[in-house]
C-alpha positions in Angstrom: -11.9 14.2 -25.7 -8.8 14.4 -23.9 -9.0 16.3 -20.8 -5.5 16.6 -18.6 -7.1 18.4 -15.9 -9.5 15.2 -14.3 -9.0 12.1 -13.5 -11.6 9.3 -13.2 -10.7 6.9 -9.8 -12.2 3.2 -9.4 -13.4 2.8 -6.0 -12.9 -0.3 -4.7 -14.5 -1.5 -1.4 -14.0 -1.9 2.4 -10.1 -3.0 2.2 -9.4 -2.8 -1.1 -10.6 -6.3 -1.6 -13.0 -5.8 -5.0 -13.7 -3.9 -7.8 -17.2 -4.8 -6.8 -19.6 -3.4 -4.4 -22.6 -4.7 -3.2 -24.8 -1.4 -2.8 -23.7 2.3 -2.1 -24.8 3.9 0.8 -24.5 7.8 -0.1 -25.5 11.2 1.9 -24.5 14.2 0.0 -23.4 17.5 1.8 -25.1 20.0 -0.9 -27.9 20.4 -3.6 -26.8 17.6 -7.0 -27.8 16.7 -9.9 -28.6 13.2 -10.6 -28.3 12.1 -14.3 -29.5 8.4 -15.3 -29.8 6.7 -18.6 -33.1 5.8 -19.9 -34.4 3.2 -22.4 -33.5 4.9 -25.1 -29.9 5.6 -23.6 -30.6 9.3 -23.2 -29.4 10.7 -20.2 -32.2 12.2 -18.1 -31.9 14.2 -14.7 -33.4 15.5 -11.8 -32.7 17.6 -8.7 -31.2 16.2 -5.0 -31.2 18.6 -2.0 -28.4 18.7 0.1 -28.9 15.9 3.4 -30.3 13.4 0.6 -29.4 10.0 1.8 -29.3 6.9 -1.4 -28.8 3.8 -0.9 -28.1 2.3 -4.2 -28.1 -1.4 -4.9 -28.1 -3.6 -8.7 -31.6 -3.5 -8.7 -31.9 0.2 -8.4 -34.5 2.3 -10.6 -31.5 4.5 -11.9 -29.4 1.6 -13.1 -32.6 -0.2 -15.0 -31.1 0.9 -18.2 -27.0 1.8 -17.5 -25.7 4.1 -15.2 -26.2 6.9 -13.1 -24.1 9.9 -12.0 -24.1 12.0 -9.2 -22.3 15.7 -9.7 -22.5 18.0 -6.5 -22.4 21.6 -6.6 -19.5 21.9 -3.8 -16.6 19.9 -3.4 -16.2 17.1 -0.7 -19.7 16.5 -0.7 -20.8 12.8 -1.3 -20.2 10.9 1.4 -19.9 6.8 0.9 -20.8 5.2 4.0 -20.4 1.9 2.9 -16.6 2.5 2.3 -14.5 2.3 5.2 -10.7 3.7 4.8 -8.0 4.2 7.6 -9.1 7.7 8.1 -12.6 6.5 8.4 -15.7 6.6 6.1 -14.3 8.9 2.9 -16.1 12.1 1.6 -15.3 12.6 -2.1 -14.9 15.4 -4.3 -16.0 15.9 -8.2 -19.2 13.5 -8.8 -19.8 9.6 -8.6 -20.7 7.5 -11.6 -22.3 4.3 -10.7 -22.7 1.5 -12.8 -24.4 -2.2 -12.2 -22.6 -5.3 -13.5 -23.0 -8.8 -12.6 -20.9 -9.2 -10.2 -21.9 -5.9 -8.1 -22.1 -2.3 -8.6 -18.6 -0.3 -10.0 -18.2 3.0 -8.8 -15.7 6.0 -10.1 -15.4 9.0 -8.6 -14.2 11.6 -11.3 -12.7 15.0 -9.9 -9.9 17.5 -11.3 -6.4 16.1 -10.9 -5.2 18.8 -8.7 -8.2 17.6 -6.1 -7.1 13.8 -6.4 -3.5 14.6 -5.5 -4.1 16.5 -2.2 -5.3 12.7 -1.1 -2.8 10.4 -3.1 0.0 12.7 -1.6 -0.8 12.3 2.1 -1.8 8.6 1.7 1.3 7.6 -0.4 4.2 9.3 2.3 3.6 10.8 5.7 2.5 14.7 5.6 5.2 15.2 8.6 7.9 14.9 6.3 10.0 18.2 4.6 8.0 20.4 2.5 10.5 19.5 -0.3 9.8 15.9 0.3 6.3 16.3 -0.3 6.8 18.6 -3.3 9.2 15.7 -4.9 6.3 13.6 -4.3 3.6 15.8 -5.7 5.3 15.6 -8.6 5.8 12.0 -8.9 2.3 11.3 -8.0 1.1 14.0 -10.6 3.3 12.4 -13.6 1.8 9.2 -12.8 -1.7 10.0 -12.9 -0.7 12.2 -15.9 0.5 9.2 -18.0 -2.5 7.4 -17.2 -4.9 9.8 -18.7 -2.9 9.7 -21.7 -3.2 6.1 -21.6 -6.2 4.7 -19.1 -5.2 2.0 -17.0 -8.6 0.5 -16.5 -10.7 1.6 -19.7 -12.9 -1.5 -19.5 -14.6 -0.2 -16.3 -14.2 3.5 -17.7 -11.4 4.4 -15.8 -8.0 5.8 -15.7 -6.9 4.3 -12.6 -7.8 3.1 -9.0 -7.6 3.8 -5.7 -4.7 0.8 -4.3 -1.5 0.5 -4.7 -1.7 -1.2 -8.4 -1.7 2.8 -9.2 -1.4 5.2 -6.3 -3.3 5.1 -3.2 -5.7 7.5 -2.9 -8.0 8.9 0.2 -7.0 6.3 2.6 -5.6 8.9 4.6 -7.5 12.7 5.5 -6.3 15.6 3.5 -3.4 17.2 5.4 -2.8 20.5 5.0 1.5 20.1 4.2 0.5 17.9 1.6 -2.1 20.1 -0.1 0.6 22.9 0.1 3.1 20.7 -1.6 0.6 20.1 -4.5 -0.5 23.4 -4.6 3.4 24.9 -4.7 4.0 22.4 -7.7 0.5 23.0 -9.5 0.9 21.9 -13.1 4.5 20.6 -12.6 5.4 17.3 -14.4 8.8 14.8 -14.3 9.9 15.2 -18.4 12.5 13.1 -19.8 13.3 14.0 -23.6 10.4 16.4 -23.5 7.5 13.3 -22.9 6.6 12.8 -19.6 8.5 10.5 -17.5 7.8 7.1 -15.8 8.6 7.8 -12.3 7.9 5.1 -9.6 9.1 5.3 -6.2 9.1 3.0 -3.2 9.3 3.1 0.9 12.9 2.8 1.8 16.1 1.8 -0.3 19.3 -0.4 1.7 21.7 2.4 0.5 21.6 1.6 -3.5 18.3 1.3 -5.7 17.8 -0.5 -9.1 17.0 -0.1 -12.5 13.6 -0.6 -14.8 15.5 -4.1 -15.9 13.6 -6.0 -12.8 10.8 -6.2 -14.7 12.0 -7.8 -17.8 9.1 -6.1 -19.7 9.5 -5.9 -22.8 9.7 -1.9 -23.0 10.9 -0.3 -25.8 10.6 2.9 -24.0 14.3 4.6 -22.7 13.5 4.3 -19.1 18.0 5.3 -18.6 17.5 7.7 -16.2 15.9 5.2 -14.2 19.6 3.9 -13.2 20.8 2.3 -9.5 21.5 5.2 -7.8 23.7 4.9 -4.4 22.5 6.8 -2.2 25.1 8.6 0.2 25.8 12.0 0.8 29.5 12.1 1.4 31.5 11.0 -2.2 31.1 12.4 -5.7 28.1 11.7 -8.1 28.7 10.5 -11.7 25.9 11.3 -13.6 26.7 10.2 -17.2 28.6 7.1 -17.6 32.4 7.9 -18.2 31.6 11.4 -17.8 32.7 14.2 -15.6 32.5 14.2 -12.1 29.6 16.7 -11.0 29.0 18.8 -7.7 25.6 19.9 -6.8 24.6 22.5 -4.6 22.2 22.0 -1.8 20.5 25.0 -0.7 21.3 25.8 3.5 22.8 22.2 3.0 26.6 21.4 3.7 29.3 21.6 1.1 28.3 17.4 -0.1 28.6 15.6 -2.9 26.0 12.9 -3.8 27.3 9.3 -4.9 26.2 7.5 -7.1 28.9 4.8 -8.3 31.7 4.4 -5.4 32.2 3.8 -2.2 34.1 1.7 0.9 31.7 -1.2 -0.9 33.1 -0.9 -4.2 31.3 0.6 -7.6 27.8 -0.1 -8.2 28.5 -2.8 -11.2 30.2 -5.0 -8.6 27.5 -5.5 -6.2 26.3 -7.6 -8.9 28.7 -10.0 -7.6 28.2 -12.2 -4.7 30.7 -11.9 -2.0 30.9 -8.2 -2.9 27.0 -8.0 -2.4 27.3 -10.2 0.8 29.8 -7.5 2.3 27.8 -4.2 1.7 24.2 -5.7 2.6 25.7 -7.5 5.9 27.2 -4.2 7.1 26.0 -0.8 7.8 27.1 2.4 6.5 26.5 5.2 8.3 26.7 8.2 5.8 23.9 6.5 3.7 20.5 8.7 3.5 18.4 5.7 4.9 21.1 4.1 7.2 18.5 5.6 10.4 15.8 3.7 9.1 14.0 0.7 10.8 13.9 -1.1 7.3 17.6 0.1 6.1 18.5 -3.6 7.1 16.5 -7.0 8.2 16.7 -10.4 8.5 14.1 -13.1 7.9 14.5 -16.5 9.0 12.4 -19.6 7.9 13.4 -22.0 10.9 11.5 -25.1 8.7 10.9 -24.7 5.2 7.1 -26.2 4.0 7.9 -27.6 0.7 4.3 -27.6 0.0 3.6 -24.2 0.6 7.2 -23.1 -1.6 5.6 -25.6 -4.4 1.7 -24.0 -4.1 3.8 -20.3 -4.6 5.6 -21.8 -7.4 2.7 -22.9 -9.4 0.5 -19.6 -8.5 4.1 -17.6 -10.2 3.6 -19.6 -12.6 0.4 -19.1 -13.7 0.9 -16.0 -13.8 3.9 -15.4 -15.5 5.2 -19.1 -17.6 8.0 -17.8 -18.5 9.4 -16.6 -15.0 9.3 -19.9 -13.6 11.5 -22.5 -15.7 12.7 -25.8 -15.2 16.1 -27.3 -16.2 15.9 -29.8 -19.0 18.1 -32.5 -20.7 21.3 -30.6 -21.8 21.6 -28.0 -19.2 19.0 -26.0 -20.8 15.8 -24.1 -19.2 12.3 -24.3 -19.9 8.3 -23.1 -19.0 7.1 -25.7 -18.0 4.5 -26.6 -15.1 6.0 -28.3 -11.9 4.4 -31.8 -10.9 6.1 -31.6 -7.0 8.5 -30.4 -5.0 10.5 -33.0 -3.8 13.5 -32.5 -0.9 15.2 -29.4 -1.3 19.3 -29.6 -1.8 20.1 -26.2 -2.7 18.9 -22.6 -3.0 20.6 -19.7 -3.7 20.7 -16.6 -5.8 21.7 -17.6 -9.3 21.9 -14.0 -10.5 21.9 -10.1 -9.5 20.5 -6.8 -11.2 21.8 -3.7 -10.9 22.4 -2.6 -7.2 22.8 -6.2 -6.2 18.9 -6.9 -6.6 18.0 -10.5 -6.6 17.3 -11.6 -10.1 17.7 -14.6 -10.6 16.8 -17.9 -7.8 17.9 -21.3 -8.2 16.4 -24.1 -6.5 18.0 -27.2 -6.3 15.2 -30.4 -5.6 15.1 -34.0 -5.7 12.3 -33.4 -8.7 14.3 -31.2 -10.7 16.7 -27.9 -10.9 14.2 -24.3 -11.1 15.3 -20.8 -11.6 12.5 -18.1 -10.1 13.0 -15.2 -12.7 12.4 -11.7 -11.1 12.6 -9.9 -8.0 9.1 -9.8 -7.4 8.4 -13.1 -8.3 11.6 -14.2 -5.9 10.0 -12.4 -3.2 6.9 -14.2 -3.4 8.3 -17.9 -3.6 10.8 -17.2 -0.1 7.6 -15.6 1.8 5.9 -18.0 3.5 3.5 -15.7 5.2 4.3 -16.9 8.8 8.1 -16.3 9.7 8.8 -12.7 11.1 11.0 -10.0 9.6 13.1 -8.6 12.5 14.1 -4.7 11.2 17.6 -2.9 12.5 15.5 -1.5 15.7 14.6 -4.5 17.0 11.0 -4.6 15.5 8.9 -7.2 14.0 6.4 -8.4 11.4 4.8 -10.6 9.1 4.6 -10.0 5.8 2.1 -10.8 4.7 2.5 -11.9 0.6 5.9 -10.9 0.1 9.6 -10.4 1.8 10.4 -6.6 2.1 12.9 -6.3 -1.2 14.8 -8.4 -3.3 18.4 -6.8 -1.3 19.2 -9.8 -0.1 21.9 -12.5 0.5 20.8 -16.5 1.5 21.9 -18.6 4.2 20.5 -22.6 4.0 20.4 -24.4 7.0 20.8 -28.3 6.5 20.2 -31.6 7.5 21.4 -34.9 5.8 22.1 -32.4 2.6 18.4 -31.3 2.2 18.0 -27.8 3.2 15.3 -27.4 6.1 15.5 -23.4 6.2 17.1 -20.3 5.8 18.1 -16.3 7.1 18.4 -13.9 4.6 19.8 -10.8 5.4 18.5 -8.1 3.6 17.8 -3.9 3.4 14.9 -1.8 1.9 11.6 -1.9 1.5 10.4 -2.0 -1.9 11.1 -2.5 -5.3 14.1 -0.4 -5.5 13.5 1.5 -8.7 12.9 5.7 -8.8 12.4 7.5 -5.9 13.0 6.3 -2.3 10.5 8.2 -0.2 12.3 7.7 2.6 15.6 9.2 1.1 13.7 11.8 -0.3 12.8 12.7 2.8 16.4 12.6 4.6 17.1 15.1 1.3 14.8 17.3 2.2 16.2 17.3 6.0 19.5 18.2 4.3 18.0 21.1 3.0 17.7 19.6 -0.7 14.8 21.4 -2.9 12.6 18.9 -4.8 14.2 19.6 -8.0 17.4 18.9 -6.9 15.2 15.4 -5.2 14.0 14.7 -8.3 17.4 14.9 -10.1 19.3 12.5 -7.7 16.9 10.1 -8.4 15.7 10.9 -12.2 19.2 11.9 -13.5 18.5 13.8 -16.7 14.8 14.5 -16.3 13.4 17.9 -15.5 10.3 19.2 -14.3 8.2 21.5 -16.5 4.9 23.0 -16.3 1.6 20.8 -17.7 0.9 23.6 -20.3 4.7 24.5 -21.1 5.8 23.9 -24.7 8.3 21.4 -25.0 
């Protein structure tokens, strides 16, 4: 039966590497009951004093016949010492089911949503940002997890979601007492659009413009309009419906500012789908955006020597992945899936097209062996990463990425030699995907004395936020 007010979380292990765990190393804080299944697939129990200490591997007694669960009579009281998260070894809330598979042990903690989002909230945006920051992101990270217990994520392992970033991250940083006030403040609130709830994603930092859903090239029929580029400065007007009005919004103890949305010194948002009018706005700075502070509000990346085996390897791994985001010219100017034998010398890459906001959507690569378009931001990001070359930010700071360039905001520049290209600088802003909320310029919202309503509604124009249990 549906139940709106728990959630059940996969665990994965020590750095997020497995669904699978090799034993589980438990010490519970209070009294529990421990229920396992029994050969006739009843569920039998007994009784666990508080200080019990379990180590639990695939050849346990309890897991002879299916699973086991553990359900504590306080909160935060099973400790997993074989788990290790930033904050250090986690203590969980709600009980632990534990189930043996092949390939190791699967464990899901399942707790009441409110519980599960005073740890998603702190580990998903720092807890020293505004109050109405975090509130904004209560809400997000409640919706989320809302639509996924409508719809499980991960039913094959009996699941709703898990703890990475495929979902949200969850307890990979302590509780924080901000954060827990934020969820607490906004207890039952949910993003609506059209009375259903919404899908709301949100990223680290935007380059002064986000994107839409269209990135993804999913397939959804679902209206996902209100997740629109959004420009994000606070000194021009904000058009909220296309061709309509021109509308102010107030800002409580903020100044007397209007939010943009579609113009400014760089031109509408439409035209940043075109090159040189991209080129300009990503290769300069403007001061008055919310993010223009930000270490990763602009970068540049530079491949001094390009490895044309490496670009090939990421090629072929996009490719099995996703055919039809990998395609190769044919006879007739025409593109198709189809695997890629080599990589030959490289004579030209550039972006082919741009999405909404001047997102790269579109890569061409021009080769001895053939002509390829790299379909999708994400996918984009992965073929130009080559996992060694540094990203300098707009401080002065570096780092590697590690599987993927920072955003899909950027513009190319080939360096040659006898007309093969032998690298390349891009010159790029954000962090992220680009599409919803921008933490980060929540959080500059929130300085400026924004609520998270009004948060919310800058970057989910026409939602609304309404109460778990409200009628629609």
């Amino acid at each position: 039966e549906f139940d709106a007010k728990t959630i059940r979380v996969l665990l994965m292990d020590t750095g997020f590497k497995s669904v699978f765990h090799a034993s589980a190393d438990l010490v519970l804080g209070s009294g529990a009951d421990l229920e396992y299944e029994n050969a006739k697939g009843k569920m039998v129990g007994e009784r666990l004093e508080a200080g019990t200490q379990l180590t639990v591997g695939p050849d346990s007694p309890y897991l002879e016949f299916g699973r086991m669960i553990i359900t504590p009579d306080e909160p935060e009281a099973i400790t997993i010492r074989s788990i290790e998260r930033s904050q250090g070894t986690p203590v969980y809330s709600g009980s632990l089911e534990i189930k043996g598979m092949p390939e190791g042990l699967v464990l899901v903690n399942d707790l009441y949503l409110e519980d599960y989002l005073t740890k998603v909230v702190p580990s998903e945006m720092p807890a020293s940002y505004p109050m109405e920051s975090l509130k904004a992101q209560a809400v997000c990270a409640r919706t989320y997890a809302y639509l996924y217990i409508l719809h499980a994520g991960l039913p094959e392992v009996g699941a709703h979601v898990d703890d990475t970033t495929s979902y949200q991250v969850y307890h990979n940083c302590s509780e924080h007492m901000d954060a827990t006030t934020a969820v607490k403040e906004t207890d039952g609130m949910l993003l609506v659009y059209q009375g259903m709830p919404a899908q709301n994603y949100y990223y680290s930092t935007s380059c002064g413009v986000g994107t839409d859903a269209g990135i993804w090239k999913a397939g959804n029929s679902e209206d996902l309009s209100y997740m629109r580029a959004v420009r994000m400065n606070l000194h021009a007007q904000e058009e909220r419906a296309e061709g309509g009005d021109m509308q102010d919004a107030d800002m409580e103890d903020a100044d007397e500012t209007d939010i943009e949305t579609e113009t400014d010194k760089a031109g509408s948002i439409s035209s940043l789908q075109e090159e040189e009018t991209f080129r300009k706005f990503i290769t300069s700075k403007n001061d008055s955006d919310l993010e223009s502070d930000e270490p990763w509000y602009r970068w540049t990346y530079t491949v001094k020597e390009i490895d044309r085996d490496l670009m090939f390897k990421r090629m072929e791994e996009r490719f099995s992945v996703s055919p039809e985001s990998v395609l190769t010219e044919a006879e007739g100017g025409y593109f198709v899936s189809q695997s890629i034998d080599k990589l030959g010398k490289i004579k030209e890459i550039s972006i082919a097209r741009r999405g909404a906001g001047g997102v790269a959507s579109e890569l061409l690569i021009v080769a001895e062996t053939g002509t390829y378009k790299i379909l999708g931001e994400y996918n984009i990001r992965c073929v130009l990463c080559d996992r060694r070359s540094e990203v300098t930010r707009q401080d002065g700071s570096t780092v590697v990425p590690s599987s993927l360039l920072p955003s899909g905001f950027f513009v190319i520049e080939t360096g040659k030699k006898e007309e093969s290209v032998v690298g390349y600088t891009l010159i790029g802003g954000g962090y992220g995907h680009g599409v919803g909320m921008s933490q980060n310029g929540a959080k500059s919202l929130g300085e400026e004395g924004a609520d998270y309503r009004y948060i919310l509604d800058f970057f989910f124009p026409g939602c609304e936020t309404k109460h778990l249990g409200e009628d629609n």
